[in-house]
N, CA, C and O of each residue as an XYZ file, in Angstrom:
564
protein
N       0.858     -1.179      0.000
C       0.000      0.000      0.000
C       0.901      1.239      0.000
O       1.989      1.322      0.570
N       0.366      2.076     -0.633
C       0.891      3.145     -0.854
C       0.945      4.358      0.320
O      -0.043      4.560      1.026
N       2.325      5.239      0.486
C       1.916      6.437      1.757
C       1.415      7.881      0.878
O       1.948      8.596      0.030
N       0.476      7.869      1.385
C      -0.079      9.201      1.416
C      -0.936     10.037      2.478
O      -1.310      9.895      3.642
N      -1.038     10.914      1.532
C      -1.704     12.002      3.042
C      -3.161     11.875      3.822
O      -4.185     12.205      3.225
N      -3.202     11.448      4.998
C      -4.337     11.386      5.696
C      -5.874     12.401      5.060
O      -5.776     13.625      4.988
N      -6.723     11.937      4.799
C      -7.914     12.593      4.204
C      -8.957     12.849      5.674
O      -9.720     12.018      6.167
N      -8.679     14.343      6.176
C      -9.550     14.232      7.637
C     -10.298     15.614      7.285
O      -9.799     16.415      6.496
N     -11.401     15.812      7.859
C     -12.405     16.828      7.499
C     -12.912     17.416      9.259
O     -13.443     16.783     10.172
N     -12.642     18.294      9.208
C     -14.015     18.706     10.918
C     -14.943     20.102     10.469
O     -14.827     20.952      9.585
N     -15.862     19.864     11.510
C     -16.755     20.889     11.461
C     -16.363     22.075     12.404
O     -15.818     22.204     13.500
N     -16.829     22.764     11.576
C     -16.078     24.550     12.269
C     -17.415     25.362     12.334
O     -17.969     25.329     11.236
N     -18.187     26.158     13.369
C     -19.034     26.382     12.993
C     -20.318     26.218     12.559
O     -21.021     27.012     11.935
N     -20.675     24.580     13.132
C     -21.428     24.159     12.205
C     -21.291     23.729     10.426
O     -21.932     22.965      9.705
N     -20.217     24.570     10.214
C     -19.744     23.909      8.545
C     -18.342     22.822      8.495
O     -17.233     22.988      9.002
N     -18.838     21.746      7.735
C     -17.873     21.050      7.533
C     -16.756     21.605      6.251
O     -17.036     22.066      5.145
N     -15.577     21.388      6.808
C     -14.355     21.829      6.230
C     -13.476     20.509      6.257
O     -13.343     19.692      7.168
N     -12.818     20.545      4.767
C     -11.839     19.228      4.749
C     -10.609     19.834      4.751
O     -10.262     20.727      3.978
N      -9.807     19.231      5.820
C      -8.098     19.773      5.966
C      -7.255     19.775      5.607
O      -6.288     20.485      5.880
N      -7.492     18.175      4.160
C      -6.678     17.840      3.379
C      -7.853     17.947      2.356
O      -8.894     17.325      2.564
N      -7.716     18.615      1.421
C      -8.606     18.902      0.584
C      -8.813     17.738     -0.834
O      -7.730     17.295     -1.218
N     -10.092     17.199     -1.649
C     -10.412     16.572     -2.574
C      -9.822     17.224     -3.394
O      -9.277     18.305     -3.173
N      -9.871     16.497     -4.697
C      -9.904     16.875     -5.681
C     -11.373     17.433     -6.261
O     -12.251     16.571     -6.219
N     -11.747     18.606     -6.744
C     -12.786     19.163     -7.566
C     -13.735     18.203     -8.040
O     -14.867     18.246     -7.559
N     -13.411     17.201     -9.049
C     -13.852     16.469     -9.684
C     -14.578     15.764     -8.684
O     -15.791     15.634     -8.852
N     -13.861     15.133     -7.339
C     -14.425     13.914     -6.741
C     -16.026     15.058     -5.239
O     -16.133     16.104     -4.598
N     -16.793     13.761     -5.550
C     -17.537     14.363     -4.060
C     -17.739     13.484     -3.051
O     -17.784     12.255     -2.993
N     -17.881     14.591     -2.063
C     -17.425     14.150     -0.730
C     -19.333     13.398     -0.201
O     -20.478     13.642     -0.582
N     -18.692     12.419      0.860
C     -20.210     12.152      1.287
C     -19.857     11.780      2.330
O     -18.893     11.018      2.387
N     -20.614     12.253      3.655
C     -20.224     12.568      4.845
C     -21.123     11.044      5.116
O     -22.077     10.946      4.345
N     -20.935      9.714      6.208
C     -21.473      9.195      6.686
C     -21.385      8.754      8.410
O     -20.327      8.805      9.037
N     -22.536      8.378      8.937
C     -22.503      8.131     10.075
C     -22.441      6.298     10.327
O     -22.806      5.527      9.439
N     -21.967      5.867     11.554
C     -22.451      4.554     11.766
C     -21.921      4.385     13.394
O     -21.151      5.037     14.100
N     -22.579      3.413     13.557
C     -22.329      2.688     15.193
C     -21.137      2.168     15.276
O     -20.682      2.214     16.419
N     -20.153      1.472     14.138
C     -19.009      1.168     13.979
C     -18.457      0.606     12.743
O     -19.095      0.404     11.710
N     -17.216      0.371     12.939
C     -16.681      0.227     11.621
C     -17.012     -0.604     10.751
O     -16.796     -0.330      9.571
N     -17.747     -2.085     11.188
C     -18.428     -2.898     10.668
C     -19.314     -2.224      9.743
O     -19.028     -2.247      8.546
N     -20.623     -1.474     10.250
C     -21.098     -0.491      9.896
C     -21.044     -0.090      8.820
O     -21.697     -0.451      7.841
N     -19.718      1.234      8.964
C     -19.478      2.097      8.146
C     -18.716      1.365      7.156
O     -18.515      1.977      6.107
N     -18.102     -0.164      7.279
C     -17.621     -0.438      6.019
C     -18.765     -1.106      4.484
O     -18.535     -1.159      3.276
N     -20.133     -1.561      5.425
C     -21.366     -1.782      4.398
C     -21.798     -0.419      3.803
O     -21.851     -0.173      2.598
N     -22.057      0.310      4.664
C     -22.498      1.388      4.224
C     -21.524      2.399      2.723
O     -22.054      3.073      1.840
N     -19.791      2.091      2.974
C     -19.415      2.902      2.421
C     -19.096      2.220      0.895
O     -18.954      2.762     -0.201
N     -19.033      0.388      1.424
C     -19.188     -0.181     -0.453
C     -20.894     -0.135     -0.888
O     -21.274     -0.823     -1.836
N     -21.904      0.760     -0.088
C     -22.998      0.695     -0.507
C     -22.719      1.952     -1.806
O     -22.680      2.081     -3.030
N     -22.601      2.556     -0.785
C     -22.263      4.321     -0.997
C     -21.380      4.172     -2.835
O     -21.887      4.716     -3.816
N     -20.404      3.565     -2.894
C     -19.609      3.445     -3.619
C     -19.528      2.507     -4.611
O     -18.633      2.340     -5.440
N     -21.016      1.638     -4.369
C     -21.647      1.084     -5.611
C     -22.389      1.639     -6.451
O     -22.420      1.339     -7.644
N     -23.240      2.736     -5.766
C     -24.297      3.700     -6.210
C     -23.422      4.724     -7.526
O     -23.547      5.061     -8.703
N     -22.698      4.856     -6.590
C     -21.392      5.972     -7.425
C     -20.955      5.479     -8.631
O     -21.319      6.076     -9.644
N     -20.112      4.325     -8.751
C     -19.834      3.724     -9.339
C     -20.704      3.048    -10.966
O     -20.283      2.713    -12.073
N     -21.989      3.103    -10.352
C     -23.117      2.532    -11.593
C     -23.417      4.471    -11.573
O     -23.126      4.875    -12.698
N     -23.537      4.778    -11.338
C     -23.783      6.356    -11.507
C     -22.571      7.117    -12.389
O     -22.641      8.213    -12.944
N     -21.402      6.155    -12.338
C     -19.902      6.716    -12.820
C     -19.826      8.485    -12.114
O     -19.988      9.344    -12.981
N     -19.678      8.832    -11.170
C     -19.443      9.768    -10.042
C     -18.245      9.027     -9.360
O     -18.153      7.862     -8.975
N     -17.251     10.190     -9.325
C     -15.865      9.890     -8.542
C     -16.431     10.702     -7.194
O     -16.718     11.896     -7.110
N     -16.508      9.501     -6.004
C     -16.810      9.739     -4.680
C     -15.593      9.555     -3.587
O     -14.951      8.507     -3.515
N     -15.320     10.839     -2.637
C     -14.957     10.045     -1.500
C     -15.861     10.514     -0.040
O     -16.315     11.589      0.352
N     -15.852      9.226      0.468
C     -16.252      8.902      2.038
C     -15.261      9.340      3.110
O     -14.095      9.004      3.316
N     -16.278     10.400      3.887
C     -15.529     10.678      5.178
C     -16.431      9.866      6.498
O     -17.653     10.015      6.469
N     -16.082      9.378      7.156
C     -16.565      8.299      7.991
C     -16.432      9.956      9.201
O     -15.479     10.717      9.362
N     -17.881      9.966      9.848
C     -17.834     10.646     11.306
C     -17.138      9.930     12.010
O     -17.080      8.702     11.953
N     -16.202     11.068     13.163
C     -15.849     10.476     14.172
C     -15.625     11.177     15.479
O     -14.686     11.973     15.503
N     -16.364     11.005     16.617
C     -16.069     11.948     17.487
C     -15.401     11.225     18.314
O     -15.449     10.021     18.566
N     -14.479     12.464     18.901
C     -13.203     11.990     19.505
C     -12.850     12.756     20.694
O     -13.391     13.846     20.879
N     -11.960     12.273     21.552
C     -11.580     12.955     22.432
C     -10.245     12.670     23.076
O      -9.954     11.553     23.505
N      -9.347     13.841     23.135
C      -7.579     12.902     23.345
C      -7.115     13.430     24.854
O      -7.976     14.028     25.500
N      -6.175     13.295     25.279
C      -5.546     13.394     26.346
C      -4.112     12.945     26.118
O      -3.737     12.124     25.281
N      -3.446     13.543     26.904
C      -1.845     12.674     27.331
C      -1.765     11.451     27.341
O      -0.861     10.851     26.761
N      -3.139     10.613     28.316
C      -2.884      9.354     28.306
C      -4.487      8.928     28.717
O      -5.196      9.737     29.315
N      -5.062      7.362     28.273
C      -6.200      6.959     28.095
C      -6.995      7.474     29.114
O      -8.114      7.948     28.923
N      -6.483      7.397     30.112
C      -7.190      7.274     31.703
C      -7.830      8.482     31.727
O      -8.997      8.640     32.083
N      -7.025      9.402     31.325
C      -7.082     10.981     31.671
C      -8.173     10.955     30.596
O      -9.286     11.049     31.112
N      -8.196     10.866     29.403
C      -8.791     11.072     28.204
C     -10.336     10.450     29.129
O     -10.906     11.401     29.664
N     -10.931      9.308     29.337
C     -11.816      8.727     29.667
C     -12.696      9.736     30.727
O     -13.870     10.082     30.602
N     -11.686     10.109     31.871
C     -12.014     10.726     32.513
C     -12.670     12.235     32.190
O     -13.639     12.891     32.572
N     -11.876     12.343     31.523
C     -12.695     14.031     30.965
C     -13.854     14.109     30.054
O     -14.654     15.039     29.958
N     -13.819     12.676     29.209
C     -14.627     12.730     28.406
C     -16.078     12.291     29.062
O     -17.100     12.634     28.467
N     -16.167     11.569     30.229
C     -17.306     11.080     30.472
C     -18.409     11.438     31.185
O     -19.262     10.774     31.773
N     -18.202     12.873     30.994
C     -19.586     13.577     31.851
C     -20.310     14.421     30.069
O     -21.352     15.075     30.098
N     -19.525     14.207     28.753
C     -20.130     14.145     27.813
C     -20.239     13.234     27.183
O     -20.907     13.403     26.162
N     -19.710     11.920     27.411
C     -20.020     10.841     26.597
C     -21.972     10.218     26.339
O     -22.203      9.339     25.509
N     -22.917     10.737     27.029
C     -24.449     10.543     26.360
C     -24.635     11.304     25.843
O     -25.759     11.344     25.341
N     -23.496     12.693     25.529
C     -24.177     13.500     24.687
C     -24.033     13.209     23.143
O     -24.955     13.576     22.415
N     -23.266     12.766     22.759
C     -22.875     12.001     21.498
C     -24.045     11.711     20.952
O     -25.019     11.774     21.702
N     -24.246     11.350     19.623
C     -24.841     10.438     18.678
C     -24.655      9.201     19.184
O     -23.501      8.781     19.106
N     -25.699      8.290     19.826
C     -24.996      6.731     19.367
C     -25.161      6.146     17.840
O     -25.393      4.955     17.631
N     -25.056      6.851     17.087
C     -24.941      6.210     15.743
C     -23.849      6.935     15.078
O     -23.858      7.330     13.912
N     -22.654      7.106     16.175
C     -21.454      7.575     15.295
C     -20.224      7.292     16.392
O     -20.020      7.597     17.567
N     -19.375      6.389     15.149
C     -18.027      6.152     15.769
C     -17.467      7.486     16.943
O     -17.300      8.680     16.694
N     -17.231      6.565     18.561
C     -16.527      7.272     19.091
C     -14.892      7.167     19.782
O     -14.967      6.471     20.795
N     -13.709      7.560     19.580
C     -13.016      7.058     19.948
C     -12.201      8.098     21.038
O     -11.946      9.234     20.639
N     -11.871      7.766     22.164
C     -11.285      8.984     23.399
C     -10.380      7.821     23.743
O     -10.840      6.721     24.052
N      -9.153      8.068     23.688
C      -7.564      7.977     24.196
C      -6.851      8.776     23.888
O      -7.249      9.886     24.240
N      -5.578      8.784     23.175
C      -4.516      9.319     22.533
C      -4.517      9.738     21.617
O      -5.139      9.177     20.715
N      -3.718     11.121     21.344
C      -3.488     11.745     20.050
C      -2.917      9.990     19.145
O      -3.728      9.446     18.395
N      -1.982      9.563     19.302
C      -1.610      8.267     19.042
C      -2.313      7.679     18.867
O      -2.098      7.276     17.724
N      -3.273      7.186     19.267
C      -4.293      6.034     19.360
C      -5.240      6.797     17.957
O      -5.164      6.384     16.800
N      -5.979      7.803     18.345
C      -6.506      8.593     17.203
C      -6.089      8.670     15.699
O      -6.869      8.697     14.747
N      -4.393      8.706     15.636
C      -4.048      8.719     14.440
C      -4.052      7.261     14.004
O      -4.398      7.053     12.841
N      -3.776      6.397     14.637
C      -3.902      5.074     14.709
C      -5.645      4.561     14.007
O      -5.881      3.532     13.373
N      -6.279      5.263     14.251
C      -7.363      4.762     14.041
C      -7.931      4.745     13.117
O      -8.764      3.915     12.753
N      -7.285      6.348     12.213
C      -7.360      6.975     11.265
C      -6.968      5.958     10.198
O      -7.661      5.556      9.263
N      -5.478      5.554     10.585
C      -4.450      4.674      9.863
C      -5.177      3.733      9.056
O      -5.240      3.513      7.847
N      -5.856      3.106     10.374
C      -6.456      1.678     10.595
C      -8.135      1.358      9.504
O      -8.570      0.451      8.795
N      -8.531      2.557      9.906
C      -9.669      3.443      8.783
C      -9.210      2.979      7.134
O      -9.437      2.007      6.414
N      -8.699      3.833      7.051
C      -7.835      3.560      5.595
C      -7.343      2.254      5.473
O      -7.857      1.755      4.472
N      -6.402      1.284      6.163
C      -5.977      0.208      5.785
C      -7.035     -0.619      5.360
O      -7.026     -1.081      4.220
N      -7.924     -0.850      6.136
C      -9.260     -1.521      6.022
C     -10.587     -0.958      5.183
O     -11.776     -1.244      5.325
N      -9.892      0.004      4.201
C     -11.410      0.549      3.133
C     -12.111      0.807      3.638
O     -13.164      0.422      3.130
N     -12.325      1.678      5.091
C     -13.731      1.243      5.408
C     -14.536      2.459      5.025
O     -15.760      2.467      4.895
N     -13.582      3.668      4.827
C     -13.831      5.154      4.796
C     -12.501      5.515      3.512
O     -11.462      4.858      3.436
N     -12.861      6.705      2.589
C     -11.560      7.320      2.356
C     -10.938      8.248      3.035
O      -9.762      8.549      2.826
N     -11.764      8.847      4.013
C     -11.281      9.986      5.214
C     -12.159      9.778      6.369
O     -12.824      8.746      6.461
N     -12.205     10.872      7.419
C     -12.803     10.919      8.724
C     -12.940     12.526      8.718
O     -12.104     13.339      8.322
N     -14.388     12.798      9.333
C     -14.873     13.999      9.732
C     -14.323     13.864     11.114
O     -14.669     13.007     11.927
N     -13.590     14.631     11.264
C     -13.452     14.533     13.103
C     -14.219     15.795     13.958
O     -14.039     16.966     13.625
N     -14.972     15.467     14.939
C     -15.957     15.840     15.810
C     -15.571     15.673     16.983
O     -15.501     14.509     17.376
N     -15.167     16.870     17.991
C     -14.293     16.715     18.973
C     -16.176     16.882     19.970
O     -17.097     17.689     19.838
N     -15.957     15.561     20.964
C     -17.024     15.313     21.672
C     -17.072     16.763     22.395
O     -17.962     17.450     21.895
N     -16.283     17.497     23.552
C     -15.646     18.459     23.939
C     -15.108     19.440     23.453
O     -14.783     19.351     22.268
N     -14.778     20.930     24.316
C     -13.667     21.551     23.538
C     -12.269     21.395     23.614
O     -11.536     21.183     24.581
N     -12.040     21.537     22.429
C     -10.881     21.145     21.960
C      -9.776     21.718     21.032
O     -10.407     22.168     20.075
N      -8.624     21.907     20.847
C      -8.033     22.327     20.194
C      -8.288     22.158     18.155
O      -8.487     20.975     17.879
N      -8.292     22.483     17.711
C      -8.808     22.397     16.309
C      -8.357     21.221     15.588
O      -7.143     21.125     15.772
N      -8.785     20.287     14.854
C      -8.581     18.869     14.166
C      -7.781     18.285     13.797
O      -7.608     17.075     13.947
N      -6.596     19.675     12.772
C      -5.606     19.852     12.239
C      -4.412     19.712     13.500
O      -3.411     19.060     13.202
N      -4.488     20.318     14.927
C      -3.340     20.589     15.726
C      -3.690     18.591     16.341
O      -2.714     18.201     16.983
N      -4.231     18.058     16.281
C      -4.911     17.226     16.578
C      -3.945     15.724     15.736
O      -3.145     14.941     16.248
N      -4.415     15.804     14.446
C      -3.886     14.504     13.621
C      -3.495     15.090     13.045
O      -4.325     15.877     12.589
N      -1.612     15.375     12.365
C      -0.999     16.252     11.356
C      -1.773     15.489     10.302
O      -2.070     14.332     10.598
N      -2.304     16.146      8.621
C      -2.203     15.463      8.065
C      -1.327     15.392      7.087
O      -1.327     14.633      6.118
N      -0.648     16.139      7.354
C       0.727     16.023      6.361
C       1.669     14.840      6.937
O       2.439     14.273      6.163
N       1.619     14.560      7.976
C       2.362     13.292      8.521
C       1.438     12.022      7.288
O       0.257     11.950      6.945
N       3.150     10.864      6.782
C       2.307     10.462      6.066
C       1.729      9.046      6.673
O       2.245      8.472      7.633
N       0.362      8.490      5.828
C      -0.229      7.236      6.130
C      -1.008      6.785      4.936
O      -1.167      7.323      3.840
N      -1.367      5.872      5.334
C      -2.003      4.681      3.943
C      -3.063      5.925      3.479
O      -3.168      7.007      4.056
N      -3.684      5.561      2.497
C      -5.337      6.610      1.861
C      -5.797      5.551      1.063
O      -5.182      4.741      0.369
N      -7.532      5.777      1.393
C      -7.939      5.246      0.519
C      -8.104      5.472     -1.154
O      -8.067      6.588     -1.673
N      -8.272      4.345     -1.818
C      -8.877      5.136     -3.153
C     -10.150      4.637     -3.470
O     -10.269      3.427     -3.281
N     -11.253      5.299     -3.949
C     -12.349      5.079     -4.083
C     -12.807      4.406     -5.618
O     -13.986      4.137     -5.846
C-alpha cells in the first residue's frame, strides 16, 4: 500500500471543512455509523451507487473523539459528555496516538476514504490534533 496524506475533514461552525482537501472532480459524502463494521457496508454501498452512476466519490466516515496525554485521563474528561454524542457515530477517546492510529487503521481496512473529526468536547482544532501532512495509507475510491 501506498503512503499518502491522511484525508480528515471537521466541522467549524457548524460547517464542515476538509483539511486535506479533494480533488474538484471527486464528491465528498459525509457518513454516520455505530461502527466500523457499519461504516464499512455502508461505504461499499455508498460506492456502488457511485460507481453505476460513474461519479468519482470520497467517504468521510464521522468520528467523534476525544484525546488526552494518556487513556485514563482522556476517559475521565470525556465522560460527563459521553451521552451527549450520537450513538450512531463512531466514538473514539484515548490518545493523540491512538486517534491517528485509528485513522491509519480506517484507511488500511477501506472502510472510509477519510474521517470527519468531531471533537465530543472543547478542543483544540482537528488539524493541531492529527498532522495530516504526517504520512499514512489513503484510501482510493
Amino acid at each position: 500500500m501506498s503512503q499518502a496524506t491522511r484525508r480528515i475533514a471537521e466541522v467549524r461552525c457548524g460547517e464542515w471543512h476538509e483539511i486535506t482537501p479533494t480533488p474538484e472532480d471527486v464528491q465528498t459524502v459525509r457518513v454516520c455509523a455505530t461502527d466500523l463494521g457499519e461504516a464499512l457496508i455502508t461505504t461499499a454501498r455508498i460506492r456502488d451507487e457511485a460507481h453505476q452512476a460513474e461519479r468519482k466519490i470520497a467517504v468521510y466516515l464521522d468520528v467523534v473523539y476525544h484525546v488526552a496525554d494518556d487513556a485514563r485521563k482522556a476517559r475521565q474528561e470525556a465522560a460527563p459528555y459521553t451521552g451527549q454524542a450520537s450513538p450512531r457515530t463512531v466514538m473514539y477517546i484515548g490518545t493523540r496516538a491512538g486517534l491517528t492510529g485509528l485513522i491509519d487503521d480506517i484507511a488500511a481496512a477501506d472502510v472510509a476514504d477519510g474521517v470527519t473529526l468531531l471533537p465530543l468536547l472543547p478542543t483544540p482544532r482537528s488539524a493541531e490534533i492529527v498532522r495530516p501532512s504526517e504520512p499514512g495509507p489513503r484510501i482510493s475510491a
